[in-house]
C-alpha positions as CSV (number, residue, x, y, z in Angstrom):
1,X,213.9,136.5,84.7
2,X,213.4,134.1,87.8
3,X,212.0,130.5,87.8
4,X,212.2,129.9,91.7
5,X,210.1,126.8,92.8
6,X,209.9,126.0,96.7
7,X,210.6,123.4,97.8
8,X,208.9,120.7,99.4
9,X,209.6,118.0,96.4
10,X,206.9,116.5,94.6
11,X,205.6,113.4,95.1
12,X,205.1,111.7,91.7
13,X,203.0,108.7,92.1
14,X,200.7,108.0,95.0
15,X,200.7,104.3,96.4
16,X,197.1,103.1,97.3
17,X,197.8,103.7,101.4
18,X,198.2,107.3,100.6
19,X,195.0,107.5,98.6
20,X,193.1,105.8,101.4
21,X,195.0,108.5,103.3
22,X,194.0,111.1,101.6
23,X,190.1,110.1,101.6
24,X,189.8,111.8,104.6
25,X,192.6,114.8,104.7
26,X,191.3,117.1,101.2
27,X,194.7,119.1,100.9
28,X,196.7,115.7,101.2
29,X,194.7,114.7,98.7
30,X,195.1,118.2,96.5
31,X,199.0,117.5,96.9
32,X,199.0,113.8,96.3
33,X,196.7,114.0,92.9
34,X,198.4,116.7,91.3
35,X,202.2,116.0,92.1
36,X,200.7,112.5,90.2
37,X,199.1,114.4,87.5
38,X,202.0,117.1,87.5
39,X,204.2,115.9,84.5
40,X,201.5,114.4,82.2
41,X,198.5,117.1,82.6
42,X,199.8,119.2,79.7
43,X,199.6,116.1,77.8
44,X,196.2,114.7,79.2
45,X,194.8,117.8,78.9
46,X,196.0,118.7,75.4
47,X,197.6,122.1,76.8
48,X,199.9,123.2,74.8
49,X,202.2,127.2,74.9
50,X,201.1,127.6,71.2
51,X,198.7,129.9,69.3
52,X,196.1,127.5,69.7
53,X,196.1,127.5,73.5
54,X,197.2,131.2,73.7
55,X,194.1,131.8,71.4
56,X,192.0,129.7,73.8
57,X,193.0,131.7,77.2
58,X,192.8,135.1,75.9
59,X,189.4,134.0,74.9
60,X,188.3,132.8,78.1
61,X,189.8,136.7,79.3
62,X,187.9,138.4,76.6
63,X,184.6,137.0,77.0
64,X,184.3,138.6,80.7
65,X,186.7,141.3,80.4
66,X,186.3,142.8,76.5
67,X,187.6,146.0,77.5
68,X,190.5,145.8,79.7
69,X,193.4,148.3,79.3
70,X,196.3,145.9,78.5
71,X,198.8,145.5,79.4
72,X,198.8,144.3,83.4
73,X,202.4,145.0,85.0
74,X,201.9,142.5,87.6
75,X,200.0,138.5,87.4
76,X,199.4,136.8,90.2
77,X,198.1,132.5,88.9
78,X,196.3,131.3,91.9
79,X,196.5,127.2,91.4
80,X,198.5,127.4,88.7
81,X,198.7,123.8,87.4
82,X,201.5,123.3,85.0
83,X,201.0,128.0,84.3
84,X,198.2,127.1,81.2
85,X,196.4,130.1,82.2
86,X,198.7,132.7,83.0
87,X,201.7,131.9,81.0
88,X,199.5,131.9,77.8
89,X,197.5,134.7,79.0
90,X,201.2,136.8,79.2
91,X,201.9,135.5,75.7
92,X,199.2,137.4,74.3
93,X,200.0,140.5,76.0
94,X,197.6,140.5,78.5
95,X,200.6,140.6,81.8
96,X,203.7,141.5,81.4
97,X,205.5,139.8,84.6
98,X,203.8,136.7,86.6
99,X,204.0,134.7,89.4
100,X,202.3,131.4,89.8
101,X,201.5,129.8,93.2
102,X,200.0,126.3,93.5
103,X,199.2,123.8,96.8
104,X,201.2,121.0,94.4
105,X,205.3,121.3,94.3
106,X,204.8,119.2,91.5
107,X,202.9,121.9,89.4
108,X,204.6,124.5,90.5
109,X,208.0,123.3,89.0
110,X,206.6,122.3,86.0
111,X,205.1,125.8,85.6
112,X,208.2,127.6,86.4
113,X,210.4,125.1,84.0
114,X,207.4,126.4,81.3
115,X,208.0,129.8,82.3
116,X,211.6,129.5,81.6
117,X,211.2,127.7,78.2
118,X,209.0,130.1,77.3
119,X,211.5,132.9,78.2
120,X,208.9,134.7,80.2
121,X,209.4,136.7,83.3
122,X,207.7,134.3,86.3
123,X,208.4,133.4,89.8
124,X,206.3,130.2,91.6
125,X,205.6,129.6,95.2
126,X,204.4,126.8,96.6
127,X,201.3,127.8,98.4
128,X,197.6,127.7,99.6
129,X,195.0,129.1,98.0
130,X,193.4,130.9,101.1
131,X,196.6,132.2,102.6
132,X,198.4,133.5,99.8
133,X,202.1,134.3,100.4
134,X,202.3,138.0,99.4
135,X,201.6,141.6,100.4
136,X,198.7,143.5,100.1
137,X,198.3,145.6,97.0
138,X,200.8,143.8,95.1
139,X,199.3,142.5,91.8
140,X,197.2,144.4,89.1
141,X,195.5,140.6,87.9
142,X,194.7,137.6,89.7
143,X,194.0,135.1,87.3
144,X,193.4,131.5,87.7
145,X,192.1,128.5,85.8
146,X,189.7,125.7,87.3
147,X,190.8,126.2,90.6
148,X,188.0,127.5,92.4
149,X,186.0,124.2,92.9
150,X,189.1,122.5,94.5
151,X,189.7,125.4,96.9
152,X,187.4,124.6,100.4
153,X,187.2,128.2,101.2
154,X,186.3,129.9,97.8
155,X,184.7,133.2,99.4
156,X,187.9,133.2,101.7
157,X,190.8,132.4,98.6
158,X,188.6,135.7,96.9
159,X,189.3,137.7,99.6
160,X,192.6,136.9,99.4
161,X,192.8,137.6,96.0
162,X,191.3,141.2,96.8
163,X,194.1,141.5,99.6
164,X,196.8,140.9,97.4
165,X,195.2,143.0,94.4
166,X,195.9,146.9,94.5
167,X,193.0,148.7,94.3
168,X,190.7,148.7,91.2
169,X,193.1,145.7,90.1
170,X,191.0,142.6,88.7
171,X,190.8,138.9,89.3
172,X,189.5,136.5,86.3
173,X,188.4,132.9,87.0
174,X,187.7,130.3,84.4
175,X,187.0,126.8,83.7
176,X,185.0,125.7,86.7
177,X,182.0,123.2,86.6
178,X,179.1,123.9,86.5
179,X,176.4,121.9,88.7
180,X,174.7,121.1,86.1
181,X,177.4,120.5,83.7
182,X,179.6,118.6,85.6
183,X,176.6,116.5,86.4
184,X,176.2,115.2,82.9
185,X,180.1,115.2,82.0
186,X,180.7,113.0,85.1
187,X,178.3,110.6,83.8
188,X,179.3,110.7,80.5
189,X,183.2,110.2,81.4
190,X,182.2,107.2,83.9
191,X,179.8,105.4,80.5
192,X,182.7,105.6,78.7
193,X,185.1,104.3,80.4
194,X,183.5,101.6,81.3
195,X,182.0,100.5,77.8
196,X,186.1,101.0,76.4
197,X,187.6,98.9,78.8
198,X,185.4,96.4,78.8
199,X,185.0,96.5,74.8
200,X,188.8,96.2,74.7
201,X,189.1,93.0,76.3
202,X,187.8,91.3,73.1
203,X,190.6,89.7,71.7
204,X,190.5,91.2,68.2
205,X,191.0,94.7,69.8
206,X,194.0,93.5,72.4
207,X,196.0,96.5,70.8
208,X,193.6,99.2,71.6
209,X,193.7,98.1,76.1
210,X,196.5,99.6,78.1
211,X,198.1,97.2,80.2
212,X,195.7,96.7,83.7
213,X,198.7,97.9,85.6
214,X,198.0,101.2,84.1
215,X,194.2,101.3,84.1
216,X,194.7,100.3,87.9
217,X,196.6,103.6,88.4
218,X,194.5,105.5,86.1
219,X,191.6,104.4,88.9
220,X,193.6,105.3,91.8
221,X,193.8,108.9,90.1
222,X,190.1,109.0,89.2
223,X,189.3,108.1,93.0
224,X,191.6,110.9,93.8
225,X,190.3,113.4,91.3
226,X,186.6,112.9,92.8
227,X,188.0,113.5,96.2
228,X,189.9,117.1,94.7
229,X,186.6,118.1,93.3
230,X,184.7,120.4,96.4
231,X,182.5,122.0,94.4
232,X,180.6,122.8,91.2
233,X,178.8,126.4,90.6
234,X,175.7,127.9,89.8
235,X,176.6,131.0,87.9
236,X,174.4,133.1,90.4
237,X,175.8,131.7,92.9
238,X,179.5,132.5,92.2
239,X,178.6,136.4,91.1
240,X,177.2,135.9,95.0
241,X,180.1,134.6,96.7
242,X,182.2,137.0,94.7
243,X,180.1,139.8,96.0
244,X,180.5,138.8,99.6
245,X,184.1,138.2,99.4
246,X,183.7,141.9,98.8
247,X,184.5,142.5,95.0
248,X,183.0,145.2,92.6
249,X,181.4,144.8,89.5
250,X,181.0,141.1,89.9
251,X,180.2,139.1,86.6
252,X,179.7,135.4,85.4
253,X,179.9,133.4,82.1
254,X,179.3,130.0,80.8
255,X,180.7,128.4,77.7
256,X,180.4,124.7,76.4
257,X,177.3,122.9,76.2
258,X,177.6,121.1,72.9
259,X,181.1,120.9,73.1
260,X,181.3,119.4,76.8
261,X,179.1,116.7,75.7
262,X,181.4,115.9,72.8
263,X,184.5,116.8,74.8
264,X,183.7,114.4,77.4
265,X,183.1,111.2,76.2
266,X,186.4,112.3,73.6
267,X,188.9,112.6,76.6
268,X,187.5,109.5,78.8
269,X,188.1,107.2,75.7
270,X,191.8,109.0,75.1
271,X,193.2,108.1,78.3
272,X,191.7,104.8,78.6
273,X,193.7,103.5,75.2
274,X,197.4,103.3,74.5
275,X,198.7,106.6,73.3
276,X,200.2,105.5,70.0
277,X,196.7,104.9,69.1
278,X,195.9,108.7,68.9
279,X,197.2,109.7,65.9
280,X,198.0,113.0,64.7
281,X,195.2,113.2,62.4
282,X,192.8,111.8,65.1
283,X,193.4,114.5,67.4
284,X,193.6,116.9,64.4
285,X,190.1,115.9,63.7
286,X,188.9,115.8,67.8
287,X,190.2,119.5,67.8
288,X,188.3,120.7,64.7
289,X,185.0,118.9,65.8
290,X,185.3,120.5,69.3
291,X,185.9,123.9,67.6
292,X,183.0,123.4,65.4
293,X,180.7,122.6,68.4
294,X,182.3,125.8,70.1
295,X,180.9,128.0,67.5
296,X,177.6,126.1,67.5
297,X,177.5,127.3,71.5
298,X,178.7,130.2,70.6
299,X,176.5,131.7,67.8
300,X,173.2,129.5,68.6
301,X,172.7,128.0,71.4
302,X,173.9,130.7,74.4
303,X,171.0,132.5,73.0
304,X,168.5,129.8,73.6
305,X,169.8,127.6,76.4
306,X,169.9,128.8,80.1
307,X,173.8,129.6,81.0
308,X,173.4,127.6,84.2
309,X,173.4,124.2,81.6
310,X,176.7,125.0,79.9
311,X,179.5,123.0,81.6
312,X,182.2,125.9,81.9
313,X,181.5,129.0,84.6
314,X,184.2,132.2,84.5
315,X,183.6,135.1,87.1
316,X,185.5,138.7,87.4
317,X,185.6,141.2,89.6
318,X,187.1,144.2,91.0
319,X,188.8,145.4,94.2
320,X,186.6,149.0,95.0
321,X,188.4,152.1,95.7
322,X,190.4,154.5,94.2
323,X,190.5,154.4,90.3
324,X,192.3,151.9,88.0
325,X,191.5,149.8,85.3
């Protein structure tokens, strides 16, 4: 098993010259905001190397690949974050080795460490999305999870994604925004925190505001985060881009509409209060609502509400030639 990392370091806080920086230079940016977010986004982001989460990727596979032949020898993450996608996806049996590349030395480390823990066979690189740092027809999967709307080339990173994918090999792509979805959970996320921390200046509810210090920082991240965020997706338009980046079989998804608009509002409020005010049981309780409101997209209202209005998009494809899976 390897766990290699590249080096340079991460950078784990950004000070408020490098955000101004980084307002007008998009893959400063990329690095700064997620070596910052790095070693709390499992945490923020509730992601956790469990059955819950591993239930959750495979899903997210399932839904636009029902039929693959499992296992994949070979995984390639593209923006791997802290390895949510891949290393769960592996845990279910979809890969059996991985490697996980990611613009962010800070992600990649902490996706290699959870590699490791996890006792997994995965290597990391440090690396850009639209040159990727290995051979042609090297991987059987490509995988990657919201990734695509911070990449500024998508149609180029896809054809990367083909170079590096032997033929008939597959990528899977999942948790991007949606135009229309992001449009409403951006809104949603910017009501709410503004009505929390201005309700939790009232002195009776002292104990539910963080100290400014950390709301201040938590602003400096959201300024970053909006500058991370190139691009949301029509689902036509992705099976499109796809298409010309010159895949096969090119399909999308959506999922969450009911849930985004619970979900949204939920995780504004959570990191705008002290964590030792989110109890066990409330995020028990957050968790079952959002799986409730899952099903409710799931079973209901996919069938009667235009998949271009769900906040999540997922696209597959296939490099052509030769025959494979």
């Amino acid at each position: 098993m390897t766990g290699r990392h590249d080096d340079p370091a991460p950078n784990p806080h950004a000070t408020e010259a490098q955000v101004q920086a980084a307002l007008s230079d998009n893959k400063l940016a990329q690095v700064l905001y997620h070596d910052w977010e790095a070693e709390t986004y499992d945490d923020k982001w509730s992601i956790s190397y469990d059955e819950r989460c591993i239930a959750y990727a495979r899903g997210r596979f399932d839904a636009v690949v029902p039929d693959a032949q499992l296992p994949y020898e070979r995984a390639l993450e593209l923006g791997c974050g802290t390895g949510f996608f891949l290393l769960n996806l592996m845990q279910s049996g979809v890969a059996k080795a991985g490697s996980v590349t990611d613009l962010s030395p800070g992600m990649v480390k902490v996706a290699t460490r959870n590699g490791q823990n996890l006792g997994l066979d995965v290597d990391g690189r440090v690396a850009d999305a639209e040159t990727i740092p290995y051979d042609d027809d090297t991987f059987d999967l490509v995988v990657g999870h919201a990734v695509l709307h911070h990449i500024p080339d998508v149609e180029l990173a896809l054809k990367e994604c083909l170079r590096v994918l032997k033929p008939g090999g597959r990528f899977v792509f999942a948790g991007e925004p949606t135009t229309v979805g992001n449009f409403y959970a951006r809104k949603l996320g910017q009501l709410t925190w503004k009505v929390t921390t201005e309700v939790t200046k009232l002195p009776f509810l002292s104990g539910w505001r963080r100290p400014q210090a950390e709301l201040d920082e938590s602003s400096r991240a959201a300024a970053l985060e909006a500058v991370v965020d190139l691009h949301t997706f029509d689902p036509s338009e992705l099976e499109a881009i796809a298409s010309r980046a010159g895949a096969a079989e090119a399909h999308a998804a959506t999922e969450e509409f009911a849930a985004a608009l619970w979900g949204w509002p939920v995780r504004t409020f959570e990191a705008a209060v002290p964590e030792e005010k989110l109890t066990w049981r409330y995020r028990m309780a957050q968790y079952k609502a959002w799986l409730a409101l899952s099903q409710l997209d799931e079973k209901v209202l996919r069938h009667v509400v235009p998949r271009q209005f769900f906040y999540n998009a997922m696209i597959t494809g296939v490099k052509p030639a030769a025959s494979g899976r």
